[in-house]
N, C-alpha and C positions, 0 to 999 in steps of 0.2 A: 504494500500500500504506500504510494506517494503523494505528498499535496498535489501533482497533477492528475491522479484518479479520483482525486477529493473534487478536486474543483471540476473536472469533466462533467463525471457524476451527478456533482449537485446542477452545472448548468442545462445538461440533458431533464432533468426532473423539471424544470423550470417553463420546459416546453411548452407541455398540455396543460390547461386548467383543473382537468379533473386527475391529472397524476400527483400521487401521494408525494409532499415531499418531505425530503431528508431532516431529521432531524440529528441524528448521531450516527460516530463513525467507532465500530468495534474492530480492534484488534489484536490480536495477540502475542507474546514474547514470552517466549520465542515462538514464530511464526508455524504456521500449520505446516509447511515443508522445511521448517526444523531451521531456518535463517532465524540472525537475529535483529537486529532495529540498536543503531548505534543512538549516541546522543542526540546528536544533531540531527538524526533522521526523525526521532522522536519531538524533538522540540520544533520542526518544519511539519509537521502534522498537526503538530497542539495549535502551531502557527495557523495554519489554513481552516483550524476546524472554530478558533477563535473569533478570524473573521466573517465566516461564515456562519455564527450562530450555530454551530454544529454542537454538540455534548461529545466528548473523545472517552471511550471508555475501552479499557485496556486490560482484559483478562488475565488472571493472574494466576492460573492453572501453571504452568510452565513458566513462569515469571526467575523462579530459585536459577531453572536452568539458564535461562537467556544470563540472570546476573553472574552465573558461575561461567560463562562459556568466555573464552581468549579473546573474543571479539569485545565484549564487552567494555565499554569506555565509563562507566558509571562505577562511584565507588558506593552505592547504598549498601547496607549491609554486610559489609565485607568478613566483621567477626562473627557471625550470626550462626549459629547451629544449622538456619535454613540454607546460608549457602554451603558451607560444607557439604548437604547431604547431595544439594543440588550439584556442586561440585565435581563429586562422586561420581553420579550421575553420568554428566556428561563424561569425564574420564572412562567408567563404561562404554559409552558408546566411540569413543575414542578408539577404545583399542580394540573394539570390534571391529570398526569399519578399518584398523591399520591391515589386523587381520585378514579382511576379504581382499581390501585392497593387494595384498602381498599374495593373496592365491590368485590373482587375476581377474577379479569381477569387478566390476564398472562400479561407482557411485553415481546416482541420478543425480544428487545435489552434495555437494560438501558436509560434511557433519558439524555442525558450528555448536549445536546444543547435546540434548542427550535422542536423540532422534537419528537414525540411520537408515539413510533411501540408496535401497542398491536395486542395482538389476541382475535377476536370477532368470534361469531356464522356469519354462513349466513344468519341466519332468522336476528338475529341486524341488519347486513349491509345493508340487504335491509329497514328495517325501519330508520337508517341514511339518507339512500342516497337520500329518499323523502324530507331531510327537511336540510341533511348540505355538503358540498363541501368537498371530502376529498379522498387522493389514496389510490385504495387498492394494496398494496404491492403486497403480494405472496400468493394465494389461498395451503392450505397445503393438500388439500386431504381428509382429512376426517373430509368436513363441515367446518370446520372453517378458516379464513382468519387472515392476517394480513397487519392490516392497517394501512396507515402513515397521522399521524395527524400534524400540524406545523402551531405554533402558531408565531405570529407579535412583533411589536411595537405594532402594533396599538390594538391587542386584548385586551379587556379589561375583568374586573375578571366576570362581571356578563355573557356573552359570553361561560367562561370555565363552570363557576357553572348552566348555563341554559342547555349545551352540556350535563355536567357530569347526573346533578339533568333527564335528558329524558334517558337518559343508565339506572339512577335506576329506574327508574319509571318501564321500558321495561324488567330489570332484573327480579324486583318483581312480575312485571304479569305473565312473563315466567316459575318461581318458584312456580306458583300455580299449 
């Protein structure tokens, strides 16, 4: 989301007389595809939602990760138990996605939070989905998917490395 989708947005609404309009703009951090919203991107939003009488509301479901992630330019929180766990977190997803990365599978988008979008085969997905919980994102077409993985506080390392360690098992067999 950028103030030019803000303002787009609200000028399109402005068209018709009987179209509803905008009153507030929702979103989240870290982002539904696992990006995060630096400062300045944040404070150019609150900017355009200001002028335009908008209400800016900011979901704080995944808020730990976005403050816990490298990108991050904001010092809120910094000693806080919540970002530690959030921390965690993303460090999970870190070294999962180093992991796939180093066996060969694509990332759909960089892993900035605790959220990992890779692209897998269908024949993988289906041998995942017998034994772990997780979305698949966007079917691309030809066979292969991409799926959203999103790790916790609570996940712990033998978790990533028992996930990662059955992808290569699954890889190597497929390779024969």
């Amino acid at each position: 989301m950028t103030p030019t989708h803000i303002q787009s947005a609200f000028d399109r609404s402005s068209q018709f007389a009987y179209q509803p309009k905008p009153k507030m703009v929702y979103i989240t951090n870290a982002t539904e595809v696992g990006t995060v919203y630096t400062r300045s991107e944040l404070e150019a939003i609150a900017a355009i939602c200001k002028k335009l009488d908008l209400i800016l509301l900011m979901d704080g479901a995944r808020l730990g990760a976005a403050l816990a992630s490298k990108k991050n330019d904001m010092t809120l929180l910094r000693d806080d138990l919540f970002l530690r766990l959030a921390k965690h977190a993303n460090e999970a997803a870190e070294e999962m996605s180093a992991s796939l990365v180093e066996m060969g599978y694509k990332l759909w988008s960089e892993a900035e939070s605790n959220q990992v979008f890779v692209i897998f085969s269908g024949a993988l997905v289906r041998e995942l989905k017998e034994r772990y919980d997780f979305f698949v994102w966007e079917d691309l077409g030809d066979g292969s998917k991409v799926v959203r993985l999103v790790t916790s506080w609570a996940t712990v390392e033998s978790e990533v490395k028992r996930f990662c360690g059955f992808v290569k098992e699954w890889t190597d067999r497929a390779a024969l």
